[in-house]
C-alpha positions in Angstrom: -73.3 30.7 26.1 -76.5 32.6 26.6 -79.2 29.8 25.7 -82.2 32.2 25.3 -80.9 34.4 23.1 -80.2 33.4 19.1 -77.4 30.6 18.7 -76.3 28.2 15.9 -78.4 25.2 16.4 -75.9 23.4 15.9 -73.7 24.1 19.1 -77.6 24.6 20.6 -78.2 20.8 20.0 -75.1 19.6 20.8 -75.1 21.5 24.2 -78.6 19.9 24.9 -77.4 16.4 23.7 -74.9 16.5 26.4 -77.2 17.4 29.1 -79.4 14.2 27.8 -76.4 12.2 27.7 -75.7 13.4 31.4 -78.9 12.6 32.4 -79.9 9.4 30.8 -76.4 8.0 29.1 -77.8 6.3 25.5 -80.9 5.1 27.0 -84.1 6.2 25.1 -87.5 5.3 26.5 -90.9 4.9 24.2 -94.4 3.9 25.0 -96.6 2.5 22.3 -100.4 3.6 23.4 -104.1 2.4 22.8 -106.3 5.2 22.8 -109.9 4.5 23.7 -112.9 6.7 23.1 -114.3 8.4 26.6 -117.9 7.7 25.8 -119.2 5.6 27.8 -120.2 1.9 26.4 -118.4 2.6 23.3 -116.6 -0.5 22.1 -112.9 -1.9 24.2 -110.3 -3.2 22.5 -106.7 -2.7 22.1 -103.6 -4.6 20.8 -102.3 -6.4 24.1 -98.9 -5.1 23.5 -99.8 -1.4 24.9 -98.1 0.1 28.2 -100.4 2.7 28.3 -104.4 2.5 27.8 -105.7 6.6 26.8 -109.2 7.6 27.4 -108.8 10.4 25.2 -111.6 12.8 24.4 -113.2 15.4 26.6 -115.4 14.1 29.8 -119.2 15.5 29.2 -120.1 14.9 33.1 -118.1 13.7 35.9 -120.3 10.4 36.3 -119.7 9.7 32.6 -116.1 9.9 33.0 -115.9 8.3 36.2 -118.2 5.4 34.6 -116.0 4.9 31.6 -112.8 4.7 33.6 -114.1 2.1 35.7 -115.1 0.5 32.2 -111.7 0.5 31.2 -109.7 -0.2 34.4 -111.9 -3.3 34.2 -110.8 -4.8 31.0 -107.0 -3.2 31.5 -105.4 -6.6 33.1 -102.5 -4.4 34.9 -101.8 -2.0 32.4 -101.9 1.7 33.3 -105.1 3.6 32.6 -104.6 7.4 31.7 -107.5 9.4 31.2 -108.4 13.5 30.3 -106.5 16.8 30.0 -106.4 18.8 33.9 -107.9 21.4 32.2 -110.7 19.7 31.3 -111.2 18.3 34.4 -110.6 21.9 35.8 -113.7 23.0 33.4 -115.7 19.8 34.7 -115.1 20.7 38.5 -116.4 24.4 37.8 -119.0 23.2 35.3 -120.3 20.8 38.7 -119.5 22.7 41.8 -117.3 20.5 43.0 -113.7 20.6 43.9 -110.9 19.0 41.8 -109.5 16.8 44.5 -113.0 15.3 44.7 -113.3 14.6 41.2 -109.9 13.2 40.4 -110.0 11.0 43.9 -113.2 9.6 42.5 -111.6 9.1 38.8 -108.6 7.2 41.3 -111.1 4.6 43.2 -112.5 3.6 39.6 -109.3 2.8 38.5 -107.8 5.7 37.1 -103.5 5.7 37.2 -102.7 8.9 35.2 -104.1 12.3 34.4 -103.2 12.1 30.8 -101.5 15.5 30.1 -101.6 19.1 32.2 -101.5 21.5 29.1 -99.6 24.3 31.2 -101.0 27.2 28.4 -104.3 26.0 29.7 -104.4 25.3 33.4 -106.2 28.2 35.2 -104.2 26.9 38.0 -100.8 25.4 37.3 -99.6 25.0 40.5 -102.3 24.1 42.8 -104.0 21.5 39.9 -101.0 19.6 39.8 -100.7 19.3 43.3 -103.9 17.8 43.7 -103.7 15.5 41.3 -100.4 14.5 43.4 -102.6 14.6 46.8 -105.3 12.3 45.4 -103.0 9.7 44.4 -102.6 10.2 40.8 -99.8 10.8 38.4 -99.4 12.7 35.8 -98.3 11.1 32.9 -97.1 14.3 30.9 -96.4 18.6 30.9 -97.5 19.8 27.7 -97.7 22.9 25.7 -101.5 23.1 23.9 -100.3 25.8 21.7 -97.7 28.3 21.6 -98.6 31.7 23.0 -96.3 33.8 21.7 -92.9 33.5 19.9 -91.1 34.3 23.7 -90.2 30.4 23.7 -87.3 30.8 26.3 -89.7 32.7 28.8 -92.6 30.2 28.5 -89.4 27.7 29.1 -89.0 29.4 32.4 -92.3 29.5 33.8 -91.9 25.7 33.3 -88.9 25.4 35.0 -90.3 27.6 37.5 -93.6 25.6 38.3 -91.5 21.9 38.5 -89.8 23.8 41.2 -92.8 24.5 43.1 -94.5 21.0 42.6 -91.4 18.8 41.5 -93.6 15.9 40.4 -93.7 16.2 36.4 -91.9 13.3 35.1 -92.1 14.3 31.7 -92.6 17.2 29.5 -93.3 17.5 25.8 -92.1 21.0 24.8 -93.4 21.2 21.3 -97.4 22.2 21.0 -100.6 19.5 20.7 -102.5 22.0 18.3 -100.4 24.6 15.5 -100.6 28.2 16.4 -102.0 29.9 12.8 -100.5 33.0 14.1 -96.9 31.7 14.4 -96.2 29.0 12.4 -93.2 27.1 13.1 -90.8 25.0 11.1 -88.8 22.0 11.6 -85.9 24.0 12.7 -88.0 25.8 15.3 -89.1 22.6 16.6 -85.6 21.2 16.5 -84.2 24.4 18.2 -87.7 24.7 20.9 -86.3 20.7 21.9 -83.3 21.6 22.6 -84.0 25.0 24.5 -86.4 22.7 26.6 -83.5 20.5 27.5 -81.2 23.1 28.7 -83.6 25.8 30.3 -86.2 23.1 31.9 -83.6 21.0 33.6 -85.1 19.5 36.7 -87.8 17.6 34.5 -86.5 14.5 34.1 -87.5 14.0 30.5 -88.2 15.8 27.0 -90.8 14.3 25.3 -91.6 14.3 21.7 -95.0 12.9 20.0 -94.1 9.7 17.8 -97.9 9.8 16.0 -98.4 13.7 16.6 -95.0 15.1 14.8 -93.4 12.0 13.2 -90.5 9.5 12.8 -88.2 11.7 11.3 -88.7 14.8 13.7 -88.6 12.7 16.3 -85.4 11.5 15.4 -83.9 14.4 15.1 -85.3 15.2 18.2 -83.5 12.5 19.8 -80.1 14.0 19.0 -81.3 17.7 20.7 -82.3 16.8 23.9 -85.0 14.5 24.2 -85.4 11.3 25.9 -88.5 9.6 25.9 -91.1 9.0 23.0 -94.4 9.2 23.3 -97.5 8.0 21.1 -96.3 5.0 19.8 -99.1 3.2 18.2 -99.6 -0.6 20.3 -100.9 -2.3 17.2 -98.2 -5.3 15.9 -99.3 -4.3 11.8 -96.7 -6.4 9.8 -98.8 -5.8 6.0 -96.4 -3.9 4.7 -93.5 -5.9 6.3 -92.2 -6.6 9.9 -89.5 -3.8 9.7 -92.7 -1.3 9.1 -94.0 -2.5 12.0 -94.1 -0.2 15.5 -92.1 -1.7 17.4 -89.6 -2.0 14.7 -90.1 0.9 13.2 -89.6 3.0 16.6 -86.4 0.8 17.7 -84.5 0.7 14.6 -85.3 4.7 14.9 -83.9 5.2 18.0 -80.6 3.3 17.0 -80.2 5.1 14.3 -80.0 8.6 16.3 -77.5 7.0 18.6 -79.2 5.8 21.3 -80.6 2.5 23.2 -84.5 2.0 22.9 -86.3 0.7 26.2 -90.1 0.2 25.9 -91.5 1.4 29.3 -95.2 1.4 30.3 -97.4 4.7 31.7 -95.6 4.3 34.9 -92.1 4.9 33.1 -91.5 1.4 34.3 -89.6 -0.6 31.7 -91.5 -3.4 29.9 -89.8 -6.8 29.0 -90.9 -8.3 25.8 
């Protein structure tokens, strides 16, 4: 079967689903995140239960952002800081004459684990930005798409696949875009289909991602019957008002049953958690 060209999503999804189920047997991974304002000062706290603490936000200067990780590494007690979009930090490096590696291996000695995302549409350079984040130490906690570029999915799929051969240190990537395109809108069944074209074409990234808070419970259960593998976004705070099977954690296992599958909470490092 020709996978970039038109198929019943059907055979589509169950084609990817086997590659998963190759790859990672029933076993589902999930992070539930804190996300923490990157102004500097502003207030810490967070649930204890989070794998993952997220400066999110864009840095305004490279001692501000440098000054609020080390803020946050601080406070963090052992759980992994990520912090930033590469881009941004791209934009902050030109924005300060300095270099990337510089900033990034300063952004490491305060504290910093993870780059939070590389936005691949946005990188000015894909390649050699990644890699340096790798040099300094760093990981990078996801490949993202900020926003479709065109309707081509299966060729941006490529370029993927093509730069993971070049760097072969993305650990994850989240196929589906962080902002809509008002140009191409997409539907459910694009999403579903874009999942599963991610699985088959991007094949040496270990894991498909999907957004638990960005696109939702139910299209991320769908999307865990297509191709992807690990959930991202899963909010840290125990909430049991409306009863404990609404809560998170509940919520996000019984989810992940329900496609099939065997949840295993994991931290930023993709090292599974024991609660």
């Amino acid at each position: 079967m020709n996978i970039a060209a038109p198929t019943n999503i059907i055979d589509l999804g169950m084609l990817a689903d086997e590659a998963r189920r190759q790859r990672h047997g029933t076993r589902t991974t999930f992070v539930r995140v804190a996300d923490v304002a990157s102004t500097p000062g502003a207030a810490l706290a967070w649930s204890p239960a989070a794998g993952e603490l997220r400066i999110v936000g864009t840095p305004s200067s490279r001692s501000a952002a440098v000054e609020r990780v080390r803020e946050v590494a601080a406070g963090a007690r052992g759980v992994p800081v990520s912090a930033f979009s590469l881009a941004d930090l791209e934009q902050l490096a030109a924005r300060e004459s300095a270099t990337l590696r510089s900033i990034l291996e300063e952004l490491r000695a305060a504290g910093l684990d993870l780059v939070a995302e590389a936005p691949f549409d946005q990188l000015r350079d894909p390649r050699g930005s990644i890699e340096e984040v790798n040099i300094s130490g760093l990981a990078l906690a996801r490949l993202t798409i900020h926003q479709l570029p065109s309707a081509e999915v299966p060729s941006l799929l490529k370029e993927v696949a093509d730069l993971q051969r070049r760097v072969a240190v993305v650990r994850a990537f989240a196929p589906l875009p962080r902002v809509l395109n008002s140009a191409l809108p997409t539907t459910g069944y694009d999403d579903v289909k874009r999942v599963a074209l991610a699985r088959l074409i991007v094949e040496n990234v270990p894991s498909i991602q999907v957004d638990w808070a960005r696109y939702g419970p139910k299209l991320a259960q769908v999307a865990l019957t297509v191709g992807a593998d690990d959930v991202d976004g899963v909010s840290a705070e125990d909430e049991t008002t409306e009863g404990r099977r609404r809560a998170p954690l509940e919520e996000i296992r019984r989810n992940i049953r329900a496609a099939g599958q065997e949840p295993v909470e994991r931290n930023g490092r993709f090292e599974p958690l024991v609660r």
